[in-house]
C-alpha positions as CSV (number, residue, x, y, z in Angstrom):
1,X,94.5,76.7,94.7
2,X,93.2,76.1,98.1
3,X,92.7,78.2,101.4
4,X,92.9,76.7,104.9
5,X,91.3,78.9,107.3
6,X,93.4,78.3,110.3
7,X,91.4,81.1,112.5
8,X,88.6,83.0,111.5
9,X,87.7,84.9,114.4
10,X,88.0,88.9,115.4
11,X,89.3,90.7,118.3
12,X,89.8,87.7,120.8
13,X,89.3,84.2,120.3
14,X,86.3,82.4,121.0
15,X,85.3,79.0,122.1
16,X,84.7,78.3,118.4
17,X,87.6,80.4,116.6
18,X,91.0,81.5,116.9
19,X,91.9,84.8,115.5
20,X,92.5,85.7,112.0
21,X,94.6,83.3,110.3
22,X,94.3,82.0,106.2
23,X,97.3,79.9,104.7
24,X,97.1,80.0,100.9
25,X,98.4,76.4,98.4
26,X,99.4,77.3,95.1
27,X,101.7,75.2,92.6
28,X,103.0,73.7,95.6
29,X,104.1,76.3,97.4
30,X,101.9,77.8,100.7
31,X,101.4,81.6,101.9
32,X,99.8,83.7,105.0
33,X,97.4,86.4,104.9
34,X,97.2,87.5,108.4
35,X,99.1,84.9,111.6
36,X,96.8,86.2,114.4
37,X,97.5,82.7,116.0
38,X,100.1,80.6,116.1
39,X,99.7,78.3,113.2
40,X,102.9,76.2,113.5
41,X,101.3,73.0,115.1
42,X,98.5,73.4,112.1
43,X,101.0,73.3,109.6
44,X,102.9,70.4,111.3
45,X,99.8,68.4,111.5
46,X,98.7,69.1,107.7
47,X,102.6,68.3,106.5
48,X,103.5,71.6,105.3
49,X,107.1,71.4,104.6
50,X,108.7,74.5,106.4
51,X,110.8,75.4,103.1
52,X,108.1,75.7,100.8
53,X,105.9,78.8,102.8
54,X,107.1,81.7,100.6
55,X,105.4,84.7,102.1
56,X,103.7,85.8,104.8
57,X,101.4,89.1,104.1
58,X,99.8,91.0,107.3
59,X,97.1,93.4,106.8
60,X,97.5,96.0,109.6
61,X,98.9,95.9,112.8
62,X,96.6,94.1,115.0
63,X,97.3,92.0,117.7
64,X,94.4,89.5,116.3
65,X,96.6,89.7,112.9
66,X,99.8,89.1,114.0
67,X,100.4,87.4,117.1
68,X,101.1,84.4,115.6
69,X,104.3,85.7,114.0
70,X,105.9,85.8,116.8
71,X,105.3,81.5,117.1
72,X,106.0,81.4,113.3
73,X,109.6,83.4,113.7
74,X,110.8,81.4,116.6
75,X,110.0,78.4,115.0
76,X,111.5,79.0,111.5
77,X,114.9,80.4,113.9
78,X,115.4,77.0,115.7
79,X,113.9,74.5,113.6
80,X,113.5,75.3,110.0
81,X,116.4,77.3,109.9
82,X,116.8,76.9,106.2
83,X,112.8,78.6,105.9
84,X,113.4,81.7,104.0
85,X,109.6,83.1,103.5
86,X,109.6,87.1,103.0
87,X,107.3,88.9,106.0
88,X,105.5,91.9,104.6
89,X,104.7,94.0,107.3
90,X,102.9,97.2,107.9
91,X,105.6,99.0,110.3
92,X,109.5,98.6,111.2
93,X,108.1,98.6,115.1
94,X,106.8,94.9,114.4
95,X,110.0,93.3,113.0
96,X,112.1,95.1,115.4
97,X,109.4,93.6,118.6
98,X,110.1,90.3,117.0
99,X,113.6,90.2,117.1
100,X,113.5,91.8,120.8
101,X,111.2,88.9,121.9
102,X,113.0,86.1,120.7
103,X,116.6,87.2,121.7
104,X,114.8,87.5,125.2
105,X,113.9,83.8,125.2
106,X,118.0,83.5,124.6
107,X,117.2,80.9,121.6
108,X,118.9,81.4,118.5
109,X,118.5,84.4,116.6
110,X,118.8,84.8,113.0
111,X,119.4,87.9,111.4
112,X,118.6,87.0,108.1
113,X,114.6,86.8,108.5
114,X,113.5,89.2,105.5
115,X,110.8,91.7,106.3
116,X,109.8,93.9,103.8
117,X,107.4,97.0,104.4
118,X,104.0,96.9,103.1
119,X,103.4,99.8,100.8
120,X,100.7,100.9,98.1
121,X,101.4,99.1,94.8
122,X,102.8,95.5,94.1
123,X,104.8,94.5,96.9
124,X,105.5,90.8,95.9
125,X,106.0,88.8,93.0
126,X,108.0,85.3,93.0
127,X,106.7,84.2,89.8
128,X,104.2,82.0,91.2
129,X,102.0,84.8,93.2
130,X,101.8,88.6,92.6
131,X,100.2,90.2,95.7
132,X,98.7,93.9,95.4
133,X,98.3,96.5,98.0
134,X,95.8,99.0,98.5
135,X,95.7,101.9,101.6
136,X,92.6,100.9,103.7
137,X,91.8,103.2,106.6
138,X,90.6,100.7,109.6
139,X,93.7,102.1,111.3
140,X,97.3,103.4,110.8
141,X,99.4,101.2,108.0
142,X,96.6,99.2,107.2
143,X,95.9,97.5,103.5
144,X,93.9,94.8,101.8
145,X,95.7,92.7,99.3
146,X,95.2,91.8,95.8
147,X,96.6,88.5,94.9
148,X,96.9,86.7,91.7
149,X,97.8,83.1,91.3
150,X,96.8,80.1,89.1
151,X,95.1,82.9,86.2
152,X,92.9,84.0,89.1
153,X,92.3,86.9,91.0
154,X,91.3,87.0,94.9
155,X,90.9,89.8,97.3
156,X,91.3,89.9,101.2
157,X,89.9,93.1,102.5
158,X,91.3,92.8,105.9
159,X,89.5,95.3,108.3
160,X,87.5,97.4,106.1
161,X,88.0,101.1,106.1
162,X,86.1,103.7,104.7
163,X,83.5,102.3,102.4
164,X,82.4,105.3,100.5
165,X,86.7,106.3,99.9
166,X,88.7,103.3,99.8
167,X,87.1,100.9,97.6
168,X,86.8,102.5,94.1
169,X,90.8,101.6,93.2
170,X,89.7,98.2,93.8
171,X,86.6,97.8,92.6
172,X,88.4,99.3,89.0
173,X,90.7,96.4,89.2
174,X,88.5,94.1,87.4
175,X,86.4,90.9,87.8
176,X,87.7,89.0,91.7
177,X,87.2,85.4,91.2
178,X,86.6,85.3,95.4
179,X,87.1,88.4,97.7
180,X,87.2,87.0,101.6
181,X,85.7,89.6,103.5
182,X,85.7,90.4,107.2
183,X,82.0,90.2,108.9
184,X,82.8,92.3,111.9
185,X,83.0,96.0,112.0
186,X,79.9,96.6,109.6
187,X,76.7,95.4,109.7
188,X,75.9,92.2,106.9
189,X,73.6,94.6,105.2
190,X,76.2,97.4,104.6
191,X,78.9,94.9,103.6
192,X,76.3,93.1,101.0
193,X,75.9,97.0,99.4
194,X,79.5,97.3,99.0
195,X,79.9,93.8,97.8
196,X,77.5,94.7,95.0
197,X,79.7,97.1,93.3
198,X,82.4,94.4,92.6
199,X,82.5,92.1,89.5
200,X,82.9,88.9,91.9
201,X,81.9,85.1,91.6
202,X,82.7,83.6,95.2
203,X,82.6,85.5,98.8
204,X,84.2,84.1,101.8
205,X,83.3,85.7,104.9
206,X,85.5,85.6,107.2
207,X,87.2,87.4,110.7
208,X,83.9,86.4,112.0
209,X,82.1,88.7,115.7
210,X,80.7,85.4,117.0
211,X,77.6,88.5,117.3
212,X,77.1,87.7,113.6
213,X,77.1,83.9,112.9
214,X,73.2,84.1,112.9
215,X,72.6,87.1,110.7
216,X,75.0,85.4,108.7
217,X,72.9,82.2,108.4
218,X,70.3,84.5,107.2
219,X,72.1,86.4,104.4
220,X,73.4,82.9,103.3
221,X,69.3,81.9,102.1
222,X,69.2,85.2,100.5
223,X,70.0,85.0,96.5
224,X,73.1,87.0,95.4
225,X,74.9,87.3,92.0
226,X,78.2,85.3,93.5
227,X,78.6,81.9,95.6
228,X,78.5,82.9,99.6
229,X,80.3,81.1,102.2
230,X,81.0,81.5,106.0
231,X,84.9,80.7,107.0
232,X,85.1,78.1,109.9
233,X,88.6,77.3,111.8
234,X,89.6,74.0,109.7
235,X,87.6,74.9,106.5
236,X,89.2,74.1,103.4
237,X,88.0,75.9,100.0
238,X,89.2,75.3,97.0
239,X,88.9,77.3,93.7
């Protein structure tokens, strides 16, 4: 299984990142957590065939989440018409601003893109990847997804939420064999003390305030129970 952290920044991008963006490899086939930039030209340049992206999972409705669907829908509507992912998204309002934007451009429409609305629970399962959502409350319709793949298990937080409420469903889930984790709207300390309630082996931070790469380079010398990393636009991890 490998990740390819297209953009690993927060809020805005930066002269170093573009905003939140992870496209997932697994038995051949690819996936999205969060499209906060366009990511088409990536995917053209790493010869991802169009046909074999299966889903595309947003965690809440942030501009620095999911602008880049709106790049990835045209796209898949004039060129890769026979691309069929499913778009889990958090509210109706996103699918329907979509479909506004692109019949604005007059460029062909098609009204067959699937969205599916992200609620609590599974909310996708082809057989190759089962994908988990759980409430998170950074903002309205926001979640972080459980996905399993490959016999492993992998969390992305998204923005967190309330850290003494929202975890514990989570956390009883079991061993993570990586959780990426945003480093932006808590402090590294307070993120390492909920980290420490999880059964985890590898930690990816991730959706990175440029405020933070140093303190960051500091918590990487500290010794932990798991393997810590720090998400750059272009890396490539494998587990």
């Amino acid at each position: 299984m490998k990740f390819t952290f297209i953009g690993t920044g927060a809020g805005s991008p930066s002269k170093n990142r573009r905003c939140s963006c992870t496209l997932i490899e697994s038995g051949g086939l690819y996936y999205f957590v969060d499209i906060g930039t366009d990511a088409v030209p990536d995917m053209i340049d790493m010869e991802v065939p169009m046909n074999n992206v299966k889903g595309v999972f947003v965690t809440h409705p942030h501009a620095d989440h999911s602008n880049g669907l709106v790049a990835y829908v045209s796209y898949i509507s004039n060129y890769a018409r026979d691309a069929d992912p499913e778009i889990l998204i958090p509210n109706n309002d996103m699918a329907n601003a979509i479909s506004a934007w692109n019949k604005s451009l007059n460029e062909l429409f098609r009204g067959d893109i699937r969205y599916s609305l992200t609620h609590p629970g599974v909310i996708y399962d082809d057989g190759n990847l089962k994908v988990k959502a759980f409430k998170i409350n950074h903002c309205p319709d926001a979640y972080a997804f459980s996905l399993e793949t490959e016999g492993k298990r992998i969390l992305f937080t998204g923005d967190l939420g309330y850290l003494d409420t929202d975890y514990a469903d989570i956390i009883a889930e079991g061993k993570f064999d990586l959780i990426v984790i945003e480093a932006t709207h808590y402090s590294i300390d307070v993120v390492e003390d909920l980290l420490s309630d999880f059964d985890v082996d590898r930690v990816v931070y991730n959706h990175v305030n440029p405020k933070l790469d140093g303190m960051l380079e500091e918590t990487l010398k500290k010794v932990h129970t798991y393997e810590v990393t720090v998400s750059f636009d272009g890396m490539q991890y494998v587990i």
